[in-house]
N, C-alpha and C positions, 0 to 999 in steps of 0.2 A: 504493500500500500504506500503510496507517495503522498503523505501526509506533509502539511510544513507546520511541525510544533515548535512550543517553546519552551516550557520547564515539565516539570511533573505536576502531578494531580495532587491538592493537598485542599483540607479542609471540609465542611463534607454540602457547600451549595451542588446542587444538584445540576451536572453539562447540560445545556441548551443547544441542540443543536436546529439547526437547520439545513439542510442536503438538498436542496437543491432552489437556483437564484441565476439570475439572469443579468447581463451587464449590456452596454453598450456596443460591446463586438456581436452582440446580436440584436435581438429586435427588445432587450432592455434598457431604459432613458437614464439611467446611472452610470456613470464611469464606473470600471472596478475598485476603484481607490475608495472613494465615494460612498459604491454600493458596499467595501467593507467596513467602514467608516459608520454609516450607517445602522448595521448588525451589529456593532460593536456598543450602540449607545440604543439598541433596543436590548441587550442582554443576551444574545449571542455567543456563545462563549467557541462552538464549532460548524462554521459555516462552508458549504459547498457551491461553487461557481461552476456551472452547471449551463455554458453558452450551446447555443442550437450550432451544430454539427462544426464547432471552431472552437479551438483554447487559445483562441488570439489574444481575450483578459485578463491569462493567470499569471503572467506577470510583475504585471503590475497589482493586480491583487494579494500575491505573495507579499510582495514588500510593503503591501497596508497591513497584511495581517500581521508581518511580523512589530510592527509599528504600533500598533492598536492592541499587541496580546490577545491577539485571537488565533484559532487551530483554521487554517485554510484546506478543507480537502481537494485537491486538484482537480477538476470534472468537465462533464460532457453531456450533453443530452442530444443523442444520433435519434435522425429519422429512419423509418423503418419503413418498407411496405411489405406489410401481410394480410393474405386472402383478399389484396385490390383494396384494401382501406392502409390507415396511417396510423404507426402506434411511435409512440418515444419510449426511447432505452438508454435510462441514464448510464453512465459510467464515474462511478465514487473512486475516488484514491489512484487515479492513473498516471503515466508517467507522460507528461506533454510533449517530451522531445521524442516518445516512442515511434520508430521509421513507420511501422505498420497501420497504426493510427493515424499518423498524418497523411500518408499515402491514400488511406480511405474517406477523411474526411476533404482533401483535396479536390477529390472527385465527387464529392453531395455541394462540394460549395460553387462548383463550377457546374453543376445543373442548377444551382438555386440562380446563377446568373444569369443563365439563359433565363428559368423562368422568369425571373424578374422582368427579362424584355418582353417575354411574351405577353405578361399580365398587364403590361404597358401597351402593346398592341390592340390586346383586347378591350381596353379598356376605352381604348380612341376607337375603336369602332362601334364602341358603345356610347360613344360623344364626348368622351373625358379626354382631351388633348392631355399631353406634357404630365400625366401621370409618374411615368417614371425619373423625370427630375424632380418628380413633387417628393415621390418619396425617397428617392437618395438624400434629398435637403434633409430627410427625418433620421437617416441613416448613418450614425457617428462611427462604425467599423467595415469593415470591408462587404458584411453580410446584407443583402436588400430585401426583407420577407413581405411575409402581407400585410405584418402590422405596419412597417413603415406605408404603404401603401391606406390600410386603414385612417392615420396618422394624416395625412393628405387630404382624406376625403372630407374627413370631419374637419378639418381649417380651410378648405374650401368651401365650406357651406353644403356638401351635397347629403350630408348625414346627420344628425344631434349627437352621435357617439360613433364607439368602435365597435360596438353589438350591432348596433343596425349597419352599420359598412358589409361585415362579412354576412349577414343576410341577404341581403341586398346584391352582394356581386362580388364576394370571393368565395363563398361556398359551392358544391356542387350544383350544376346547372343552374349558375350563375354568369353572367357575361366575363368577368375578372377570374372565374375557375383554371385551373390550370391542374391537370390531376400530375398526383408524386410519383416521382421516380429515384426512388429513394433506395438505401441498402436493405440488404434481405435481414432477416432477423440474424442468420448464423453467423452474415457478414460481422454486424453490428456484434455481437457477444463477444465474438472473435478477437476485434480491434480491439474492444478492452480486458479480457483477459491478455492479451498479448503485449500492451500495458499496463500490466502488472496490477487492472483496477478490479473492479467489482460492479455487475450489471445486475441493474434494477428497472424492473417494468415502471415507467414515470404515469401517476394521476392515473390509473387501471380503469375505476367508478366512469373516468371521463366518456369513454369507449363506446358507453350505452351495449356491451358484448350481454347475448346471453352465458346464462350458465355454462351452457355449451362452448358457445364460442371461445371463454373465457379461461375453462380448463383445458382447451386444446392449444391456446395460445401459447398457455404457464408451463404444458406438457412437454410441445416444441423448445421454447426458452431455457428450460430447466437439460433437457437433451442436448441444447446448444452448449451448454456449463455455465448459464445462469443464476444467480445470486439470491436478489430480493424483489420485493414486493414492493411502492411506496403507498404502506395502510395509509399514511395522515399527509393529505395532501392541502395546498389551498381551495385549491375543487373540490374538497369530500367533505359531503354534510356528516354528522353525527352517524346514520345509519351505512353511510356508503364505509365510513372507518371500522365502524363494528363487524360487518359485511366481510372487508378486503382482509381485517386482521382473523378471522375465519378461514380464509379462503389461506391465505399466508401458515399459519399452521397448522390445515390441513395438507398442503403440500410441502412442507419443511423447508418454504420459504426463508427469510429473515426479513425482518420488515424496515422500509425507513420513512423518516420523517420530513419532508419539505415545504415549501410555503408556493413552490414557483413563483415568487417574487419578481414581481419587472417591473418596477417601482413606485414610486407616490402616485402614480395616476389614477392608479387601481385600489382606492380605497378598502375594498372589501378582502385586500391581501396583504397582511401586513407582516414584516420581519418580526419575529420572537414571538408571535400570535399563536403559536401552534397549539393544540392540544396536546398531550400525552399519550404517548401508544398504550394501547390497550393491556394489559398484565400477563398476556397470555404467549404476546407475542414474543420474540427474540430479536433483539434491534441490531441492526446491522454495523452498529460499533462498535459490541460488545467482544467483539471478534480483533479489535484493534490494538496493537499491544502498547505500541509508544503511550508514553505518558503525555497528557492532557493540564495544564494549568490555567485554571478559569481566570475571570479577570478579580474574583472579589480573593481570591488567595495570592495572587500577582501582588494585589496594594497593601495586604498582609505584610508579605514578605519586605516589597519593599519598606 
């Protein structure tokens, strides 16, 4: 695991983590300095940066967290295409300079460019000129997604939000649609086992998957040498956490905990909000051996 700690774990406040968080190398409005900065003054004590199919912000994230005494877990969150839909598959504790990893995500970022043009296309043929300058102006890292495009609509007046944008015209059979061509699930496990991390099914609840669908998914995934589950997501109400941390130890999952974070815009998602995993579960840190030093035994010490 490619952790970047600081001292050892002492005292007995209880780690805060959060696993997974989004910067501005992808489609979150946070710098990674920022966004550690951030987690750090909501109580955070081990935070995961976690950018869509690019570790262009660990970095610089690194060197906030070593600044801020916080645990930075190194991370990733790879698009997938399985059974013709789109899942995400995080990767916890990876090593960023890993050849195999970069080698794969080089190739989802250089399809997400094309779409970008394409969704620019479509979007003038849908009477929206200069779309895709609109959202590269929203676009602070190399990545161009939909939310920067979302990002656009709504400061152009053609939306009240970002809910109604992707209804409207980036969902399926939608004018803005562009379907994914993304890595396979195997590909996806592979990269990050072979960066030394840990793969995790991101926001499950979100999928709308039957039961079915759901445990053929975890079946494949787990066959692939998959990790964990994310039971407590920012997307999981009360029943979907209770739900997925069932579903997690009946498969001998390990569960983790994130907020998907992409920043103050999104009121209803906030850094250190999390609930607690369920008692049943096995959290996927537990597994970690380095030592951990929160920040309230840090100002002890010092």
């Amino acid at each position: 695991m490619a952790l970047v700690y600081n001292a050892r774990m002492t005292g007995t406040k209880p780690t805060v983590h959060d696993l997974h968080s989004h910067s501005t190398a992808s489609d979150g409005s946070l710098a990674p300095a920022e966004l550690v900065r951030r987690a750090a003054e909501a109580g955070i004590d081990v935070l995961a940066l976690t950018d869509h199919d690019t570790t262009d912000g660990l970095a610089e994230a690194e060197a906030a967290a070593r600044r801020m005494g916080l645990v930075l877990v190194p991370g990733v969150e790879i698009s997938v295409t399985w059974r013709k839909g789109t899942v995400h598959i995080l990767g916890l504790g990876i090593d960023r300079k890993s050849p195999v990893l970069q080698s794969g995500l080089q190739r989802l970022q250089a399809w997400r460019a094309w779409r970008a043009e394409e969704i620019g296309r479509r979007l003038e043929k849908a009477g929206i000129p200069d779309a895709l300058a609109g959202a590269r102006r929203h676009a602070r890292g190399r990545i161009v997604g939909r939310t920067h495009f979302a990002r656009f609509l709504v400061e152009s007046g053609r939306c009240k939000d970002m809910k109604t944008v992707f209804k409207r015209y980036l969902v399926k059979n939608r004018p803005g649609h562009v379907p994914g061509q993304w890595a396979s699930l195997e590909e996806a496990v592979h990269w990050i086992r072979e960066a030394g991390g840990q793969a995790v099914i991101a926001h499950p609840a979100r999928y709308g998957f039957t039961a079915t669908r759901l445990r053929e998914l975890i079946g494949e995934f787990m066959e692939c040498g998959g990790a964990g589950l994310e039971v407590v997501s920012g997307s999981h109400d009360s029943r979907d956490i209770s739900h997925m941390a069932r579903v997690a130890s009946r498969h001998g999952l390990l569960a983790s905990a994130g907020s998907d974070y992409h920043g103050p815009e999104s009121p209803y998602i906030q850094l250190g909000r999390l609930p607690p995993l369920p008692g049943d579960c096995i959290p996927i840190w537990s597994a970690w051996n380095a030592p951990i030093e929160t920040k309230e035994a840090s100002a002890t010490a010092s």
